[in-house]
DRENVEX-268700 format. One line per field, with one value per residue (C-alpha): residue in one letter; x, y, z. Coordinates in steps of 0.001 Angstrom, whole numbers, m for minus. Layout:
zagu: (a ...)
u: (X ...)
v: (Y ...)
w: (Z ...)
//
This chain:
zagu: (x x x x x x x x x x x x x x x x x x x x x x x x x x x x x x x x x x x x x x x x x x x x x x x x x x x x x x x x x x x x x x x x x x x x x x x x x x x x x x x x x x x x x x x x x x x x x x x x x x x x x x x x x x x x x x x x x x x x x x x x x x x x x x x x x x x x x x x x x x x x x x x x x x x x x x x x x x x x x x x x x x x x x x x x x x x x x x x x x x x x x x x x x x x x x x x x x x x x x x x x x x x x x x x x x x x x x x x x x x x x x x x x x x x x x x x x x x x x x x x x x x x x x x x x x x x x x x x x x x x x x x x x x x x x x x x x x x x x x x x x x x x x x x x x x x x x x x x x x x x x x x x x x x x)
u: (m23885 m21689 m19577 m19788 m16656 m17925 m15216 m15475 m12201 m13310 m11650 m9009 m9649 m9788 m6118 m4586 m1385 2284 3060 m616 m1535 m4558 m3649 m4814 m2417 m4482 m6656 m4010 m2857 m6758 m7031 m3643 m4944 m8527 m7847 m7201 m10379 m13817 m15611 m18257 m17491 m19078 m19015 m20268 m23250 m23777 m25462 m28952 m28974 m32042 m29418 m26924 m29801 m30845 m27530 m26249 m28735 m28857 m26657 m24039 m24626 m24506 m21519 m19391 m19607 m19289 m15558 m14946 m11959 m11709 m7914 m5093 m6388 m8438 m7695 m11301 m8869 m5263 m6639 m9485 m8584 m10512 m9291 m11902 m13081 m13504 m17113 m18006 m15398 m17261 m20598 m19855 m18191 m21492 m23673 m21366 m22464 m25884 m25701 m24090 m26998 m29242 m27990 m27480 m30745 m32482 m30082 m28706 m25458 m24507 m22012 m20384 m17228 m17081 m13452 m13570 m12340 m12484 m13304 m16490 m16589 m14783 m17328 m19931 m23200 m22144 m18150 m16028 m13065 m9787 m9813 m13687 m16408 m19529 m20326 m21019 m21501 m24081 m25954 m26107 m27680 m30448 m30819 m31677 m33721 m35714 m35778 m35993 m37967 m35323 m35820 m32025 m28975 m25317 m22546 m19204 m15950 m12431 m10544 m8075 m9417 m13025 m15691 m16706 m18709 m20415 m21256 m22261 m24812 m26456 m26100 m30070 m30633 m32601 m32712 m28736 m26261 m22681 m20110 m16228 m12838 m9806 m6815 m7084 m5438 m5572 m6969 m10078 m10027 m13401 m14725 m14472 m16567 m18903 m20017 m23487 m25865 m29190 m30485 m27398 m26922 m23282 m20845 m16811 m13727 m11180 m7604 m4241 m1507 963 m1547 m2256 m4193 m5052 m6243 m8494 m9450 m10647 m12430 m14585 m16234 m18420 m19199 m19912 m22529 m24356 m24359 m25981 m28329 m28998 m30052 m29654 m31052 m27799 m24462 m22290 m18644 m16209 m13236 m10423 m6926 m4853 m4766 m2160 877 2968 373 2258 m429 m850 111 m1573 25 m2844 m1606 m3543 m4798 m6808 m8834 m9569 m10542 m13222 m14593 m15215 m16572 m18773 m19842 m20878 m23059 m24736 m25147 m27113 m28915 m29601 m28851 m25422 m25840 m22933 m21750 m17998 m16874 m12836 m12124 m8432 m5297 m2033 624 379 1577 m102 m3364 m3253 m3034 m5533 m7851 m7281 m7748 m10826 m12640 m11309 m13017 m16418 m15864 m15209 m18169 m20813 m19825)
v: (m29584 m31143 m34809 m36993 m39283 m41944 m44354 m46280 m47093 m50481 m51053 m51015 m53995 m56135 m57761 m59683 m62129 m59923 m59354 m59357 m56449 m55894 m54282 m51931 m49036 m48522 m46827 m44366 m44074 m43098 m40901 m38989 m38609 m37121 m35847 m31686 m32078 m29827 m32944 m34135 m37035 m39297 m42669 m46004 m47401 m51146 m52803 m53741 m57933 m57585 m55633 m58311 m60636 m58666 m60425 m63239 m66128 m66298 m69411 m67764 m64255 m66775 m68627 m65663 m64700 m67458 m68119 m64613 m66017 m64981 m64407 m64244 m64611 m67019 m68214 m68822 m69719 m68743 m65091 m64370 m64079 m62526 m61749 m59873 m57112 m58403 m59204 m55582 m53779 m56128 m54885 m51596 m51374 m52653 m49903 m47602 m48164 m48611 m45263 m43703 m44396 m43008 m39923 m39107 m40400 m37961 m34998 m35088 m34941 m35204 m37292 m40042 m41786 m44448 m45612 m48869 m52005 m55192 m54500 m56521 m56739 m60188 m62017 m64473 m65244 m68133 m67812 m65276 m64649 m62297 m60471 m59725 m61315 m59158 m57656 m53997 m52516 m55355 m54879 m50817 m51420 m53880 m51507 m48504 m50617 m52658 m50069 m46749 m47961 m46710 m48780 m48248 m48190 m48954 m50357 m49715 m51420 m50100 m52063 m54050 m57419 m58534 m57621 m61668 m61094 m58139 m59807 m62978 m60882 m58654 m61762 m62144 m58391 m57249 m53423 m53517 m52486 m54053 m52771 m53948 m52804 m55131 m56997 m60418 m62935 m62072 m63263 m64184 m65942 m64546 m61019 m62495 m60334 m63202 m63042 m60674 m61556 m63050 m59966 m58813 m56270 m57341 m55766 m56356 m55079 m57350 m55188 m56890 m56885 m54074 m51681 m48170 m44773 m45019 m48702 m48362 m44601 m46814 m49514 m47254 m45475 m48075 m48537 m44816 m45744 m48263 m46259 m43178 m45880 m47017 m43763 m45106 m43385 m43562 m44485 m46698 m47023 m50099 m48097 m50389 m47857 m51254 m50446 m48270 m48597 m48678 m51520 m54722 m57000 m56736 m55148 m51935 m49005 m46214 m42792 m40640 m38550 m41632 m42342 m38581 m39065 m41918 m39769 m37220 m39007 m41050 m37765 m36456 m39076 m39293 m35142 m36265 m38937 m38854 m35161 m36145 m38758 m40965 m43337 m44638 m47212 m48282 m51771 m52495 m50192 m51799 m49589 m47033 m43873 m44342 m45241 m41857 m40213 m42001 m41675 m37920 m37601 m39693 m37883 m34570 m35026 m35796 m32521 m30262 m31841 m31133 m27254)
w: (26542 28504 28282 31179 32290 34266 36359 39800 41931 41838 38585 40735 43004 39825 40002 37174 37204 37153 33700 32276 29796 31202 34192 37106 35860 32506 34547 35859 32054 30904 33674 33066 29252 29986 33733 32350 30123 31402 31168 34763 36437 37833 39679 37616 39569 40044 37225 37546 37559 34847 33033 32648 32044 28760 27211 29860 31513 35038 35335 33966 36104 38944 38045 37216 40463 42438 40378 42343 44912 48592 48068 45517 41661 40009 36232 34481 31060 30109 29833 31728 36004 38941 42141 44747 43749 40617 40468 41492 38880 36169 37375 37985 34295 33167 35237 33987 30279 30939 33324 30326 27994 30943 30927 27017 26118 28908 27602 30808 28374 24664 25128 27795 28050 30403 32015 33793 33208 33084 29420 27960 24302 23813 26608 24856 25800 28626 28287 29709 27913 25922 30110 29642 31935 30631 27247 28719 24814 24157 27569 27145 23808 24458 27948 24693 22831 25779 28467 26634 23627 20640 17151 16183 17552 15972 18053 16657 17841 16547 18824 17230 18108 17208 19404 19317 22500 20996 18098 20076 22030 18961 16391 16823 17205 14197 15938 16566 13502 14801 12884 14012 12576 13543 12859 10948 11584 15235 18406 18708 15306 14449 12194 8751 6615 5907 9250 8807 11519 11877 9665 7682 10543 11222 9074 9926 8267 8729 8330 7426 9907 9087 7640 8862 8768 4593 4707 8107 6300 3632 4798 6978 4502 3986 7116 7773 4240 6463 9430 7558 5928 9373 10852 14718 17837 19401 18708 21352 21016 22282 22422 21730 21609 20913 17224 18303 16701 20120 21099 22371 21234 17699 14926 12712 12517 13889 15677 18114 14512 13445 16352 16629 12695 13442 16416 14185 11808 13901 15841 12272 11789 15290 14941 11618 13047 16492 17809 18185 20546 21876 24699 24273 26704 27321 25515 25050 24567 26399 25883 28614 26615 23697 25743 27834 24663 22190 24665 25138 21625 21501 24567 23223 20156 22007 24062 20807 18966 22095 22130)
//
């Protein structure tokens, strides 16, 4: 079967300050990574409003994009800016996940990877925030569970910050696993592994700065236990390539072999679990070398595992 790469242009429109690491040429960096692979492409719709609504209240639907300016770029706090065109990338990021569960869950595809940006994971239930304005992972899971009826899924997150937002959204999820990997102490200040969820259906691995392939190797075996245990329906990935060693932002020590590694891995479980089911969406990843080629090696593994 085949993988589907799913991007829109308009994650180009979406224009941050000079200087900001979450920039317009990340896209040209993902691109140049996955551009040689077979994969089909395709363009991210605009999200459904009662989409966004599954996670966000209307108010806050509303307000985001009213903040949208007419001109030049619009702080919403020391991290967080739309210009226009911004409104439309964050929707279209969002449609893009929630297209990409469309299409795996009618076997349309085994597997999707979806390349926009602004990224989502870090935005809360009523605050935008850490460059996100949506939580697109969050959204695409309660569109599996509400729309298309699945008991299960698991979210994953492996970018090096916590998925706050994510977590946020799912907290009250009883059908949603959330399982994050990151770096602690780091931005957002959240992921301690006392944090469990409504249900106990929250399980983070907080890594120390300065640690590597073995310690992440280790601490995700038990969360590959929990997944198994789990047995989701699907399996959606925030893929965060900021883990990176080259990353400017923080500070473990991954290559390109260990994001291939937790591909595989989580591609073994979804081939036990859910026919091998998968949706991976872009989260963070600032250097632009070592993002064009973690996310090579993160697609490529999705493209040797649907053969």
């Amino acid at each position: 079967m085949t993988v589907v790469w799913i991007s829109h242009a308009a994650s180009e429109a979406h224009a941050t300050p000079e200087g900001h690491p979450e920039r317009i040429e990340r896209m040209a960096a993902v691109a140049a990574g996955i551009d040689r692979l077979p994969l089909e492409r395709r363009e991210a719709p605009l999200a459904e409003e009662a989409d966004v609504l599954r996670c966000h209240p209307q108010a806050y639907l509303d307000r985001i994009r009213a903040a949208e300016p007419a001109e030049g770029i619009r702080g919403l706090d020391p991290d967080t800016w739309m210009s226009p065109g911004s409104f439309e990338a964050a929707m279209r990021a969002v449609g893009g996940t929630c297209a990409a569960v469309d299409l795996v869950l009618a076997g349309e595809a085994s597997s999707a990877f979806v390349g926009c940006r602004p990224p989502g994971h870090h935005a809360e239930r009523e605050r935008p925030m850490g460059f996100c304005l949506f939580g697109s992972a969050a959204i695409a899971a309660k569109r599996a569970l509400d729309h298309h009826g699945l008991g299960r899924v698991a979210v994953v997150d492996f970018d090096v910050h916590h998925g706050n937002g994510t977590q946020d959204l799912l907290w009250d999820e009883s059908r949603a696993l959330f399982v994050s990997s990151h770096q602690m102490p780091l931005y957002p200040g959240t992921g301690a592994a006392d944090e469990r969820g409504a249900h106990g259906q929250i399980l983070n691995l907080p890594l120390a700065p300065g640690s590597g392939s073995a310690e992440m190797r280790a601490a995700w075996e038990e969360a590959f236990r929990r997944i198994e245990d789990w047995q989701p329906e699907l399996i959606l990935i925030s893929a965060g390539f900021d883990a990176h060693a080259a990353d400017p932002l923080a500070n473990l020590n991954w290559r390109e072999a260990d994001f291939a590694w937790l591909t595989g891995r989580l591609c073994d479980l979804a081939a036990a679990s859910c026919g091998g089911r998968v949706v991976s969406t872009l989260e963070g990843g600032y250097d632009l070398a070592a993002l064009a080629a973690s996310s090579a090696a993160h697609v490529g593994v999705l493209l040797e595992r649907s053969a």
